[in-house]
C-alpha positions in Angstrom: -68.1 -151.0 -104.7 -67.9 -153.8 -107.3 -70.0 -153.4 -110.7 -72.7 -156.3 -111.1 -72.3 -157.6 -114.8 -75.0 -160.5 -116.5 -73.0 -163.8 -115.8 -70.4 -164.4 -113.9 -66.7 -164.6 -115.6 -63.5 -164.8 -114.2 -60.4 -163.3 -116.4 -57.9 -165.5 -118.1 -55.2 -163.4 -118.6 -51.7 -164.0 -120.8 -48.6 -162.2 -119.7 -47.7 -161.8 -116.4 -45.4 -158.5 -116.8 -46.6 -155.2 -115.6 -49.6 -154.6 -118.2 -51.4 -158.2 -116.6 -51.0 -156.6 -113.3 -52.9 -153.6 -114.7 -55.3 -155.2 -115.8 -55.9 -157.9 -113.0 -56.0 -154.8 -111.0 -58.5 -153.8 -113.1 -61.0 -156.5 -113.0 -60.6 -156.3 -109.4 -61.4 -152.9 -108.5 -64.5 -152.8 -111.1 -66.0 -156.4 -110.2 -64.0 -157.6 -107.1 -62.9 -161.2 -108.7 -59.1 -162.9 -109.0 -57.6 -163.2 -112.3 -55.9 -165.9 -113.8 -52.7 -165.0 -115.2 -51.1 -167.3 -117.9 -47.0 -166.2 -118.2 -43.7 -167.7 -119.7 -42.2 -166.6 -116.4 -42.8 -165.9 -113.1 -42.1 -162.2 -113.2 -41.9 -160.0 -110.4 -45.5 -157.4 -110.8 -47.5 -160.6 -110.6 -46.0 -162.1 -107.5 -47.9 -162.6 -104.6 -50.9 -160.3 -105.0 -54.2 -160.7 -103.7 -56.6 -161.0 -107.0 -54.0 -163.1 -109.3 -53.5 -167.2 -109.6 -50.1 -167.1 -111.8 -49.9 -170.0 -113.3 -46.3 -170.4 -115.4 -45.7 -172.8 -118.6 -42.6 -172.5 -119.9 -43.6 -173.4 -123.7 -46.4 -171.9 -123.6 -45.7 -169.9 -126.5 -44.5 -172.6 -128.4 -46.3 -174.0 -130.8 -49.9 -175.4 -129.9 -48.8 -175.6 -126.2 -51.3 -172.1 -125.5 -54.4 -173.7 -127.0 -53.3 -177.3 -125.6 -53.1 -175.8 -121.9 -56.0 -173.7 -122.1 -58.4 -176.3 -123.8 -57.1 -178.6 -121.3 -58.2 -176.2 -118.6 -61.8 -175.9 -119.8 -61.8 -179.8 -119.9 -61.0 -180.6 -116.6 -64.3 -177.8 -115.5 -61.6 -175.2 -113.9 -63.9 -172.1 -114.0 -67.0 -173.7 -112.9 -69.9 -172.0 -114.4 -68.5 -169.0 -114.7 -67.4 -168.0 -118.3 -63.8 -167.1 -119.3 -62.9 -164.0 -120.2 -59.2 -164.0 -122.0 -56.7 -161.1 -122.8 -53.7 -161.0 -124.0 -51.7 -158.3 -122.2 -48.6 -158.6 -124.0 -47.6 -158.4 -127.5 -46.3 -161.9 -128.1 -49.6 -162.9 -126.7 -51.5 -161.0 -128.5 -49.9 -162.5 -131.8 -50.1 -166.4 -130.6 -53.5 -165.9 -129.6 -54.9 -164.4 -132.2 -53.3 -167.4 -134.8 -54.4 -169.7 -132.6 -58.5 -168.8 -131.1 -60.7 -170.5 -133.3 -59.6 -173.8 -132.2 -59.6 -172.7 -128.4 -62.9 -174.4 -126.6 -66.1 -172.6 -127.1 -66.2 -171.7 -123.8 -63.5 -169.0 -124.2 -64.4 -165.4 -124.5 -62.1 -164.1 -126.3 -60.0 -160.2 -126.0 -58.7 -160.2 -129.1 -58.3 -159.9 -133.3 -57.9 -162.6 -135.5 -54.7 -163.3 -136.8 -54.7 -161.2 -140.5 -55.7 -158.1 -138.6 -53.0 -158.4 -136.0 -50.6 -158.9 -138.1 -51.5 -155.8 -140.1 -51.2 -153.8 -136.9 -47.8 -155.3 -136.4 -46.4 -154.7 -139.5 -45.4 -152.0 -140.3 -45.6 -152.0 -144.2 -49.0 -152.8 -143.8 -49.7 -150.1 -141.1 -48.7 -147.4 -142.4 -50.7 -148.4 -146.4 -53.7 -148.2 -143.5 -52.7 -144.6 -142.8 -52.4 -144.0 -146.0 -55.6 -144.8 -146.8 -56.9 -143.1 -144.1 -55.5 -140.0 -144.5 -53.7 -140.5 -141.5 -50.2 -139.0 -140.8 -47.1 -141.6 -139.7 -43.6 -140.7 -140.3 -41.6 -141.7 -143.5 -40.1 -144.6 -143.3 -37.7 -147.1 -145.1 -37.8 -151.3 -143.9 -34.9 -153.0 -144.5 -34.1 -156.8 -144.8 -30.5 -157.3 -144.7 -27.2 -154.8 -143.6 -27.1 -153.0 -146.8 -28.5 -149.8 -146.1 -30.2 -148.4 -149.2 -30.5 -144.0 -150.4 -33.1 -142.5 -147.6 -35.6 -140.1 -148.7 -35.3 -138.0 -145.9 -32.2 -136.8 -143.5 -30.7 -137.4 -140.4 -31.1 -137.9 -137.4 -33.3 -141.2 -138.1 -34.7 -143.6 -135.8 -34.1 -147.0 -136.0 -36.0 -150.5 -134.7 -36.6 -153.8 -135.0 -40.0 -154.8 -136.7 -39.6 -158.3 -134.7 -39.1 -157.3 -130.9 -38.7 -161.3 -129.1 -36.6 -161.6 -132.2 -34.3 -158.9 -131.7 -34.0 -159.5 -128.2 -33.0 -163.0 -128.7 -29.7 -161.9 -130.3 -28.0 -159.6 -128.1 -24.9 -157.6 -128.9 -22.7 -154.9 -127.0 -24.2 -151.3 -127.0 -27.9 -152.7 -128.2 -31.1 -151.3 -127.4 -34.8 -151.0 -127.9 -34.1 -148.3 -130.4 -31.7 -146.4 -131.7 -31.7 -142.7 -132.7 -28.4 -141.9 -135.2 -27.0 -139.3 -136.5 -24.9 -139.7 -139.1 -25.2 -142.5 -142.2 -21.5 -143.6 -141.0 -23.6 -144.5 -137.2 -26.2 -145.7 -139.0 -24.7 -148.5 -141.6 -22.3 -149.5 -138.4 -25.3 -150.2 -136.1 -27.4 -152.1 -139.0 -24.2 -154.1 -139.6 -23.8 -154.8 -136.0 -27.5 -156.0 -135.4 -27.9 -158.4 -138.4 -24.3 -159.9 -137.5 -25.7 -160.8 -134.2 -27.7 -163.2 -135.3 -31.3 -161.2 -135.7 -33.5 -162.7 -138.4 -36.2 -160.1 -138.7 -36.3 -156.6 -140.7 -35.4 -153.2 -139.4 -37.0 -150.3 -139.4 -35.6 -146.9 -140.2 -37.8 -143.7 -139.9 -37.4 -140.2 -139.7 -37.4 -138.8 -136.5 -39.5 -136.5 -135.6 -37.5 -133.5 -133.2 -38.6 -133.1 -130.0 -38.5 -135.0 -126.4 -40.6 -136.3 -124.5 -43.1 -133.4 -124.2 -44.3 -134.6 -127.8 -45.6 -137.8 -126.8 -49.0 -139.0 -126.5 -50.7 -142.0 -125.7 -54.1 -143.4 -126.8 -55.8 -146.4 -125.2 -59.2 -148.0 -126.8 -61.1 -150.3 -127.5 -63.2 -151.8 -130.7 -66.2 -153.9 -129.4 -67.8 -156.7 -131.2 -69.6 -154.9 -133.8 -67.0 -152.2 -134.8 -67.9 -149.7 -132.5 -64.9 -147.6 -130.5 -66.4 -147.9 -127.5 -63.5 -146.4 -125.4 -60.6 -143.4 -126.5 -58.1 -142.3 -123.9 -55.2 -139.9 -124.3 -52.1 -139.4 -122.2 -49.7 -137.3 -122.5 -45.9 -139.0 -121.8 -44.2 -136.2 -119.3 -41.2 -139.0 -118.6 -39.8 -141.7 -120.7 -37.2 -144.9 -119.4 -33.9 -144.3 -120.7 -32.3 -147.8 -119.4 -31.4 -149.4 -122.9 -33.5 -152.0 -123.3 -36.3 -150.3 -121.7 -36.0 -147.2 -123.7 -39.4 -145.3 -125.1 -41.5 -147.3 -121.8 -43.5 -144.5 -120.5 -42.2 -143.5 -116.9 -45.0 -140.3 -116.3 -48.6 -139.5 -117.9 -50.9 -137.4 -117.6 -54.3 -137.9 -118.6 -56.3 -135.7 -120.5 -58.7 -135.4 -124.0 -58.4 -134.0 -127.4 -61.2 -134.5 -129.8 -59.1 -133.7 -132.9 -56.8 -136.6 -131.9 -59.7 -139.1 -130.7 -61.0 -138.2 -134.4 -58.1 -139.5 -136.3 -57.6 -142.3 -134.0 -61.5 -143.2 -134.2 -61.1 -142.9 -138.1 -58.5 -145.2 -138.4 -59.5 -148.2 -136.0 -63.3 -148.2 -136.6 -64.1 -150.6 -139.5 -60.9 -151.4 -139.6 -61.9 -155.1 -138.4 -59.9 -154.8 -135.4 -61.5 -156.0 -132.1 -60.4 -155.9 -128.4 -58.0 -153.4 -126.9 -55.1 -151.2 -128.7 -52.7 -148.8 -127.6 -51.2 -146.4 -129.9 -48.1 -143.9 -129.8 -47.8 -140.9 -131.7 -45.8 -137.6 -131.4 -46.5 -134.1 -132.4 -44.2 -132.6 -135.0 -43.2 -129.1 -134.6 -42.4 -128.9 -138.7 -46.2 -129.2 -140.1 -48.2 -129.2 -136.7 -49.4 -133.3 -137.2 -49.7 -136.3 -134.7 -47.6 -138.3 -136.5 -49.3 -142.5 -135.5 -46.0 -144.5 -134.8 -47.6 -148.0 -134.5 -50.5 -149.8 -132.9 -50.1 -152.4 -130.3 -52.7 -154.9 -130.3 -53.5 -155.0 -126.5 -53.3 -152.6 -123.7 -49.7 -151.1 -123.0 -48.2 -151.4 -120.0 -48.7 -147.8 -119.0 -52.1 -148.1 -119.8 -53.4 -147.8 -115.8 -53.9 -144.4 -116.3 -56.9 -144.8 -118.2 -58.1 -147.0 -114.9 -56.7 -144.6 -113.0 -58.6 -141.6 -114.5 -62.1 -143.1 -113.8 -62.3 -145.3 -117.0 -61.7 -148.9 -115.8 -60.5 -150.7 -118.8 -62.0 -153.6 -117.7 -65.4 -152.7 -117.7 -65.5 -152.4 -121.7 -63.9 -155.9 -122.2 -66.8 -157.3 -119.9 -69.4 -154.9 -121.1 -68.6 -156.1 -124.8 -68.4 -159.9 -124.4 -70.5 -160.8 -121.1 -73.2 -157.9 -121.1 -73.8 -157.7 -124.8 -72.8 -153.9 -125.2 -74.8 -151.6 -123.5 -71.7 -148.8 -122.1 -72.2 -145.4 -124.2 -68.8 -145.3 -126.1 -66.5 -142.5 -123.5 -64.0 -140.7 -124.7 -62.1 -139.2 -121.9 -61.1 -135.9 -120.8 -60.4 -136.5 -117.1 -56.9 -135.7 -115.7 -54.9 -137.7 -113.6 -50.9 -138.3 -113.3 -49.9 -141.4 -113.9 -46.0 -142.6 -112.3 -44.3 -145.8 -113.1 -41.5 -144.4 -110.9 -40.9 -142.7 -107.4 -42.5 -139.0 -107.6 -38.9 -137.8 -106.7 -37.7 -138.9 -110.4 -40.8 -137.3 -111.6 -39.8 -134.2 -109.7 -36.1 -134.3 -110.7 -35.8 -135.6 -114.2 -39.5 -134.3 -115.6 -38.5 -130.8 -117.8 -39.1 -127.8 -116.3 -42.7 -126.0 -118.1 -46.1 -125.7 -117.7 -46.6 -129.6 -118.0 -44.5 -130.6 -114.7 -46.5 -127.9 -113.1 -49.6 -129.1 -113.7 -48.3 -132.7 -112.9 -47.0 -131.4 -109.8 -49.9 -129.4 -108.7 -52.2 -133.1 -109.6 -49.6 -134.9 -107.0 -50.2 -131.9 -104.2 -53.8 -132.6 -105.0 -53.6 -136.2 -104.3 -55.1 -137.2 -108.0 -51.7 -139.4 -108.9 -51.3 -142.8 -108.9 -49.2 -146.0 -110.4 -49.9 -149.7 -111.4 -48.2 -151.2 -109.0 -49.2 -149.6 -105.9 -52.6 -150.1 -104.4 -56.0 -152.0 -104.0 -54.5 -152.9 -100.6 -52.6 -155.2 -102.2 -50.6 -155.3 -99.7 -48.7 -158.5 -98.8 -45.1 -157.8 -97.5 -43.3 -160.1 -99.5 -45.1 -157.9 -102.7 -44.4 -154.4 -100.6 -40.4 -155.6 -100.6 -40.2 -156.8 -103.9 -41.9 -153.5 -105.3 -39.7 -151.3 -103.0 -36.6 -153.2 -104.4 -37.8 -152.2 -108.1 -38.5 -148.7 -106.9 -35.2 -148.1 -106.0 -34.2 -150.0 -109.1 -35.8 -147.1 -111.1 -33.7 -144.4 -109.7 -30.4 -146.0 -110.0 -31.3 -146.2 -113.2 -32.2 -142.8 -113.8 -28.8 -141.6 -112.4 -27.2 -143.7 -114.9 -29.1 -143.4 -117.8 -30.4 -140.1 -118.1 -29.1 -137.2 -119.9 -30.3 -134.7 -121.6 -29.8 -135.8 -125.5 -29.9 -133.1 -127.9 -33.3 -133.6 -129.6 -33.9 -130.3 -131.6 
């Protein structure tokens, strides 16, 4: 049954990839309205759903065409009397909104951090002085500008990454991918040389990586209201990861669950921070001094993040709690456990590791207490059904060729 809220809203969302699927499906199953969702493209989780308008600009990212099209959309009365509610639910969103909000129309209800914080968040430098501050543990970690690769403090294997994402994958090369982990300085100074000579603008990132698979991982989703408060903390723990190239790191399996010494150091570094809206934040245990070491913060929800939805906590409801109902929801942290699958459950069954984690995530699927994004709400038009079949099967080609198990002791 829908959740009555003060006023009625409908949501204006940007980014019409799997994340504004999530959370259109979101908004849905909490207060039973259709979202608009804003996109560059037509892309193919958004298509022909029951509760999302797509509407497609092709510049809308360019310049002032996102505050042009939405103020022009306020002008011309297209929500009625109902207020807006916007989210970004992608990074590039995130980052053009949140440059570009104060001049939007008053009208706007807005999802998001201004600019300065943003790009704090996104940069890395500046991240990781935050942790610092905070007494929060990230892994060491050298940012390069150029293909000269400088003395590390710390030994191989390293992982490697571009600190400007669009920008990277706007200058493609043979053999490149979302990230890199190397293991020599030889592998290293080659692949750095091979990325800048493609063209790519932006700085890299070098860290140490942390051993370990995917067992490792974890997840947090949140979000910082209005007045500073964490008002939401979520933890997943990544059972699966994508191991397609350019998709590599995108969380394929979670399941849900809570740790308060985790939701403590998250809770320590975002409130006060000045951030507002929703974040998402990876981590990974390491083995060598027993610390959750806080890789980066994305300012919006991830596209995994349905398995906060999924467990009970619609993420939804905070967003429209905060900025329509003036903040009356008890801050949650969550402790409910779900499983979470962005793929078929037979590549959940055949490529999760064997250990007590696929256990429980198998027993949770004999239970029936799984679920995806993409499946569900009775959305449920065939044209959708086929399309999401097609990317199913997608998924486990890929898996076939991708996956291996890499040596990550």
């Amino acid at each position: 049954m829908a959740t009555t809220t003060n006023h009625p809203f409908v949501p204006v969302l940007l980014g019409t990839e799997i994340a504004g699927y999530g959370m259109a499906r979101a908004f849905y199953e909490a207060y039973g309205v259709t979202s608009v969702v804003w996109g560059v493209f037509p892309l193919t989780p958004t298509q022909h759903s029951k509760f999302i308008d797509v509407r497609i600009d092709e510049h809308l990212l360019e310049g002032d065409r996102l505050v042009e099209v939405l103020n022009a959309q306020a002008a011309a009365g297209a929500y009625g009397d109902k207020v807006p509610l916007l989210v970004p639910c992608g990074d590039d969103y995130a980052v053009a909104l949140s440059h570009q909000m104060e001049r939007l129309d008053a009208s706007y209800h807005v999802v998001c951090s201004a600019g300065h914080i943003v790009d704090q968040m996104n940069d890395k430098e500046s991240f990781y002085q935050l942790c610092e501050a905070r007494g929060v543990p990230y892994p060491k970690t050298v940012v390069i500008d150029h293909d000269e690769v400088p003395e590390l403090p710390f030994g191989f294997p390293v992982a490697l990454k571009p600190s400007d994402a669009p920008a990277y994958r706007a200058h493609p090369f043979e053999g490149q991918k979302k990230a890199f982990i190397l293991d020599t300085a030889d592998e290293l100074a080659e692949t750095v040389r091979r990325i800048y000579a493609a063209g790519y603008p932006g700085r890299l990132i070098i860290q140490d990586f942390i051993p370990g698979g995917d067992e490792n991982m974890r997840v947090v989703n949140g979000y910082v209201r209005e007045d500073g408060t964490v008002t939401l903390l979520s933890l997943g723990h990544p059972l699966l990861e994508d191991y397609s190239p350019m998709a590599i790191g995108n969380y394929a399996a979670i399941l849900s669950y809570g740790d308060d010494a985790i939701y403590d150091t998250v809770e320590g570094l975002m409130a006060n921070s000045g951030y507002r809206g929703f974040f998402n934040i990876d981590m990974k245990y390491d083995r060598r001094d027993g610390a959750y070491r806080l890789f980066e913060v994305n300012p919006r929800a991830g596209r995994s993040s349905f398995f906060t939805t999924l467990s009970g906590n619609n993420l939804a409801r905070y967003a429209v709690d905060d900025l329509i109902d003036g903040g009356v929801l008890a801050p949650k942290r969550a402790f409910e456990e779900v499983l979470w699958v962005g793929v078929p459950h037979f590549v959940v069954r055949k490529y999760v590791e064997p250990g007590p984690d696929k256990d429980r995530a198998l027993a949770l699927m004999r239970a029936g207490k799984v679920g995806t994004t993409l499946f569900g709400a009775h959305d449920d038009d065939p044209r959708r059904l086929f399309d999401m079949a097609k990317l199913w099967v997608h998924y486990v080609l890929d898996y076939r060729k991708y996956f291996g198990h890499r040596d990550l002791s």
